[in-house]
C-alpha positions as CSV (number, residue, x, y, z in Angstrom):
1,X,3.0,-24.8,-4.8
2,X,1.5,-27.6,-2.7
3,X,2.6,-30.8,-3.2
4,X,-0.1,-32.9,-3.8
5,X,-2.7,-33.5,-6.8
6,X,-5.5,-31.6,-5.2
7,X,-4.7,-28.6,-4.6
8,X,-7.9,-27.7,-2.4
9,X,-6.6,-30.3,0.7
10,X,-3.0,-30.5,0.0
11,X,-1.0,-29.2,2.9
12,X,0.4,-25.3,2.2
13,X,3.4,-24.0,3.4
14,X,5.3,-20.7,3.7
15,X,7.3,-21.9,1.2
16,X,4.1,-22.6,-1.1
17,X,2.7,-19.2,-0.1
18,X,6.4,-17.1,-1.2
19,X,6.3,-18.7,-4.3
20,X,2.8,-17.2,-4.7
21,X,4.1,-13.8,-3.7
22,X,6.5,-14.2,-6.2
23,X,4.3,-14.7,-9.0
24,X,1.9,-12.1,-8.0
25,X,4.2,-9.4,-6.5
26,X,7.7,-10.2,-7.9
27,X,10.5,-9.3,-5.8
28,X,12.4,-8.0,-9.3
29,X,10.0,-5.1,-9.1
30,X,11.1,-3.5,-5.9
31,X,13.2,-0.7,-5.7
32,X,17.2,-1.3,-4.9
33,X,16.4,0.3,-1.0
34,X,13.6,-1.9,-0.6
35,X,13.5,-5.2,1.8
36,X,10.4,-7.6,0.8
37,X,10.1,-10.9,1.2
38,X,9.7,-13.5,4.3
39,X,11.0,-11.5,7.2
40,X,10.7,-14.1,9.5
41,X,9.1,-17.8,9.5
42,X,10.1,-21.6,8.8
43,X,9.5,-22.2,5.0
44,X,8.4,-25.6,5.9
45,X,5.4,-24.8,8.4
46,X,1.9,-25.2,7.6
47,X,-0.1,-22.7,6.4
48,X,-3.9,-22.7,6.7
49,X,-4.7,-19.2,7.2
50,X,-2.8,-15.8,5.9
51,X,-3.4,-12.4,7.9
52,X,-3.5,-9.3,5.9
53,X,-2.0,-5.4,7.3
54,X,-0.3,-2.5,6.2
55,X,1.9,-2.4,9.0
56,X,3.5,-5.2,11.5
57,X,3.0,-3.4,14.8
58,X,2.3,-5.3,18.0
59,X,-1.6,-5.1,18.1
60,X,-1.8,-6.0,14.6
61,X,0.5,-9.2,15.5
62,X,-2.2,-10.0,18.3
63,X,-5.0,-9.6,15.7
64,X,-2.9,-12.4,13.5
65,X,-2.8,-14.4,16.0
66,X,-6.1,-14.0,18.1
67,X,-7.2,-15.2,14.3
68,X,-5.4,-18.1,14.1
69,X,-3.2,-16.8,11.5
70,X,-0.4,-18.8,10.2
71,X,1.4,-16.4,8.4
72,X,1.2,-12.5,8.6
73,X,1.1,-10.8,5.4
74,X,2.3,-6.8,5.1
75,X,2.9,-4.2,3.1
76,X,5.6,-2.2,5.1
77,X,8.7,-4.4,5.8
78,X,9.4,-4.9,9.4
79,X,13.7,-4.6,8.8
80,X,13.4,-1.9,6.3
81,X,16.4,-0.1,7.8
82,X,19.4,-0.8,9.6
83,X,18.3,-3.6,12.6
84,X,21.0,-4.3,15.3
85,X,18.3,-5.7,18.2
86,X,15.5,-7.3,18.1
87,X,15.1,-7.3,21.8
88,X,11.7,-7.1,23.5
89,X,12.0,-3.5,24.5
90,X,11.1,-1.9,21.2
91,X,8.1,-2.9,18.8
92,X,10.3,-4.5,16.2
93,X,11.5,-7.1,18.9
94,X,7.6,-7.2,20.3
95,X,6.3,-7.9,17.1
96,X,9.2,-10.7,15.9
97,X,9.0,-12.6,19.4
98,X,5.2,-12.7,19.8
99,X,4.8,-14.1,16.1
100,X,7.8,-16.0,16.2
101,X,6.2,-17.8,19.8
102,X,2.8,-17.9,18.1
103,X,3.9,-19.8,15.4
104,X,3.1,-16.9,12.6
105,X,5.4,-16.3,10.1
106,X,5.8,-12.7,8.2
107,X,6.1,-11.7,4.7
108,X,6.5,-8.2,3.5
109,X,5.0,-7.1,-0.3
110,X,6.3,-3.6,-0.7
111,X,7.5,-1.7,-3.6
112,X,6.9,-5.0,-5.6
113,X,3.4,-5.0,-4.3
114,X,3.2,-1.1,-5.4
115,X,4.1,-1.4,-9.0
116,X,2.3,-4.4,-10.2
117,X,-1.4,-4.1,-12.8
118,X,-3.4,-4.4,-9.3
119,X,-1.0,-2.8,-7.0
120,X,-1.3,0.2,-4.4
121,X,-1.7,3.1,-7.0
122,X,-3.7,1.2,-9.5
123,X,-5.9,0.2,-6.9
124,X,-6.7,3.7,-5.7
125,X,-6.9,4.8,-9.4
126,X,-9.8,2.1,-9.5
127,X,-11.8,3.6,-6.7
128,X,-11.8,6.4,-8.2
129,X,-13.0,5.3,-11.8
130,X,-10.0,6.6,-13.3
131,X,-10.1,5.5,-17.4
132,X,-7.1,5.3,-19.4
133,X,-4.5,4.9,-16.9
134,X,-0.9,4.1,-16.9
135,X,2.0,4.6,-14.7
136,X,3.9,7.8,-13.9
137,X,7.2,6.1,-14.1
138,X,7.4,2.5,-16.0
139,X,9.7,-0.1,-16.3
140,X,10.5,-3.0,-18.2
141,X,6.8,-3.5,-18.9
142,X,4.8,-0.9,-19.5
143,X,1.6,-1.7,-17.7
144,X,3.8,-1.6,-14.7
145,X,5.6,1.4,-12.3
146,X,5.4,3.5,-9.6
147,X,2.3,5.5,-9.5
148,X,-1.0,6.2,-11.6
149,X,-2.3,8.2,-14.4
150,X,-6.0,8.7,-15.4
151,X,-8.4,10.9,-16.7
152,X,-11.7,11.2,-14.3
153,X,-15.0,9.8,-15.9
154,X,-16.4,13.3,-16.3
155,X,-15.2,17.0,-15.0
156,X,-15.5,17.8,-11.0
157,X,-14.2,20.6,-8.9
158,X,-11.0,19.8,-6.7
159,X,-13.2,20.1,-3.7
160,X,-15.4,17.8,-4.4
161,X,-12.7,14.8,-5.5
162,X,-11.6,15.7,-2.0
163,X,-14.7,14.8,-0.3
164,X,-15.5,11.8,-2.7
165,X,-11.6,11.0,-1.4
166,X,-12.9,11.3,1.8
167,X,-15.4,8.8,1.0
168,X,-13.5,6.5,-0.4
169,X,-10.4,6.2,2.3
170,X,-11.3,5.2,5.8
171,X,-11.1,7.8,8.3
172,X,-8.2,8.8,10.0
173,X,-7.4,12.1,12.4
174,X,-5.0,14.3,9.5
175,X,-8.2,13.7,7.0
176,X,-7.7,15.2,3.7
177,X,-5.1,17.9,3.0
178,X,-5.9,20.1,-0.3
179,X,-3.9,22.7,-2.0
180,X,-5.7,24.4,-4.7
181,X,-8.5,26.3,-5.2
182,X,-11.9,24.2,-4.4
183,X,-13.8,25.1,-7.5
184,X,-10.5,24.3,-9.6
185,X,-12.0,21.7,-12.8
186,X,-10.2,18.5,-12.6
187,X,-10.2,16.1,-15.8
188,X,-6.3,14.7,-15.0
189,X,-5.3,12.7,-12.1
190,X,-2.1,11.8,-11.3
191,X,-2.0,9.6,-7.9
192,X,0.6,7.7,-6.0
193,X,-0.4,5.4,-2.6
194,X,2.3,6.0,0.0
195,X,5.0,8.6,0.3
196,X,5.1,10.5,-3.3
197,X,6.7,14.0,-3.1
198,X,9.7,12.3,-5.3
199,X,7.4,12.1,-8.0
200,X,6.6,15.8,-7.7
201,X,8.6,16.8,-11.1
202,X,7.6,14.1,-13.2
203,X,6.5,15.2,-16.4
204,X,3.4,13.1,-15.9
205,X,2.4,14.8,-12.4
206,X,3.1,18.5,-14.0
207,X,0.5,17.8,-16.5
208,X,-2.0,16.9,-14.7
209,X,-4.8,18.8,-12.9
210,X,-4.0,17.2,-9.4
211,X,-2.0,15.4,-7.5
212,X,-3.1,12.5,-5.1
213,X,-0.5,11.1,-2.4
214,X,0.9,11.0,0.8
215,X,3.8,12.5,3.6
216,X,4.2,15.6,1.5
217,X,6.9,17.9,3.1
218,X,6.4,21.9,4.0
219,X,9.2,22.4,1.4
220,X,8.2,19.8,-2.1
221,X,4.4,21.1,-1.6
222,X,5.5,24.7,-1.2
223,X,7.6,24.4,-4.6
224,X,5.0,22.8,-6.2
225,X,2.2,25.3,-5.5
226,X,4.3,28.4,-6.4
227,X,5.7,27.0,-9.7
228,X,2.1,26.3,-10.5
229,X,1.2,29.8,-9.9
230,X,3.8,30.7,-11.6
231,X,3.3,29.0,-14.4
232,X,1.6,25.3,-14.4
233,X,1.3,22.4,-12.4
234,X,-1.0,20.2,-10.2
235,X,-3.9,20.9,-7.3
236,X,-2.3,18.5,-4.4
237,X,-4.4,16.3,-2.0
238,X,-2.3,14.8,0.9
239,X,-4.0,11.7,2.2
240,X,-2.6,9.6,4.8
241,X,0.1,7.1,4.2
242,X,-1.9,3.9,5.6
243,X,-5.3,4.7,4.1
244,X,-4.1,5.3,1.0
245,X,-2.2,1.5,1.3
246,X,-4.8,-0.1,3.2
247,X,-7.3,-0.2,0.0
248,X,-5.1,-2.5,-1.4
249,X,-5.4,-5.4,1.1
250,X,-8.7,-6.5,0.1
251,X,-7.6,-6.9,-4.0
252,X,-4.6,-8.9,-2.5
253,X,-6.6,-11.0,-0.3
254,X,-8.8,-12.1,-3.1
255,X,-5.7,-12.8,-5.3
256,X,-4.2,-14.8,-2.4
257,X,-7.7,-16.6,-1.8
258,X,-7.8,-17.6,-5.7
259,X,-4.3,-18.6,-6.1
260,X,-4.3,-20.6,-2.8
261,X,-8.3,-21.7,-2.2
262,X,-7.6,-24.1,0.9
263,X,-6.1,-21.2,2.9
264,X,-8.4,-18.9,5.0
265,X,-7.2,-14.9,4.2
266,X,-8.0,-12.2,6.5
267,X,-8.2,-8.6,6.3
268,X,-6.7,-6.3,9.1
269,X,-9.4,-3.0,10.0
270,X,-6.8,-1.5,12.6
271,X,-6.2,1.8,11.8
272,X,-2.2,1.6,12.3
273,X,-2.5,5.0,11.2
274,X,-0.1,6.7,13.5
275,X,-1.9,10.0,14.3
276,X,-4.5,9.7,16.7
277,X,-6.6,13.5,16.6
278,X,-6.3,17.2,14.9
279,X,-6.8,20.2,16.4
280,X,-8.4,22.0,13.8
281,X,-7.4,26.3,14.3
């Protein structure tokens, strides 16, 4: 943490704001694939002000910068797989070089970010006033895991948690995707921000009404909606990928902006969404 008595002027530094990562998103919470952490950066620069974005793409880079950012905070890691350039001809080298020249370090908060009391899913689960929730799948601690459970306030129809989804999410071109019938009652919820067909057969998605996540494949949804007919199982809702993420940035701005309160924290609005219209047949 900063090195000096007051914390409201001492001088920050990446060093100072990984530490507070740490604490609030701890790296022993991501999953074994995973690659969190500072991506790229001195640990000994200054930090006055922190950028927040789902993804590090090159326009989202310029926005850190154009604000004056010191570091760039995300939620998708940069070097998630396999890296052998970093050359200026793809994004990955666009994005390192242009930060790297601006000064701007990066930090990624991933799966860590996901499983934590205010993370992704339990985020989401807020917006929609979901009561009694836990995780789908826990770990160590039992407050904490991938995904959330909840039961809705009172009784709706699986249409119209769609459209209050709609509501909720900013907009993006692939909008909401529903399978189920819209007058289905929903009471159960189970949701996970992000990619979530790998959750599809946990016991705590096939007892609930629906299921609310993202990317799900032709084949995983198709299983999933004739075993239900079959014989039980969830309504789906496939949102997209960065909306579903990009609630989360404003909860971990405010954490940021408590635990650190002489550093400036932005939020990203780009929609780094990558689909850019729907032709609807």
């Amino acid at each position: 943490m900063p090195h000096s008595a007051d914390a409201d002027t001492a001088t920050v530094t990446v060093a100072d704001v990984c530490a507070v990562v740490e604490r609030l998103w701890p790296i022993a919470g991501a999953e074994a694939w995973d690659a969190p952490g500072l991506l790229s950066g001195d640990p000994r620069a200054e930090v006055t002000a922190i950028h927040l974005a789902v993804d590090a793409v090159p326009d989202v880079a310029d926005e850190a910068l154009a604000a004056g950012a010191d570091l760039l905070l995300v939620h998708h890691p940069l070097l998630l797989r396999g890296v052998t350039s970093v050359a200026e001809d793809r994004y990955k080298g666009v994005v390192l070089a242009r930060l790297i020249r601006g000064g701007c370090a990066l930090i990624a908060a991933h799966t860590n970010a996901d499983v934590v009391e205010t993370g992704t899913s339990a985020v989401l689960a807020s917006h929609l006033g979901l009561l009694k929730v836990h995780p789908i799948t826990s770990g160590p601690l039992a407050s904490r895991g991938i995904g959330r459970v909840g039961r809705l306030p009172e009784p709706t129809t699986l249409g119209r948690l769609a459209r209050q989804l709609a509501e909720i999410l900013p907009a993006t071109a692939s909008g909401i995707r529903v399978s189920g019938d819209y007058d289905r009652v929903i009471e159960s919820v189970a949701l996970c921000g992000g990619a979530g067909d790998s959750l599809l057969g946990e016991a705590a998605v096939l007892a609930s009404d629906v299921y609310i996540t993202s990317d799900l494949r032709h084949h995983p949804a198709s299983e999933s909606r004739e075993n239900a007919k079959v014989d039980t199982g969830p309504a789906l809702v496939d949102v997209s990928h960065w909306a579903s993420e990009w609630l989360w940035l404003d909860v971990a701005a405010e954490e940021l902006r408590a635990a650190l309160p002489g550093v400036t924290v932005t939020v990203s609005d780009l929609r780094t969404d990558p689909w850019d219209f729907t032709i609807v047949q």
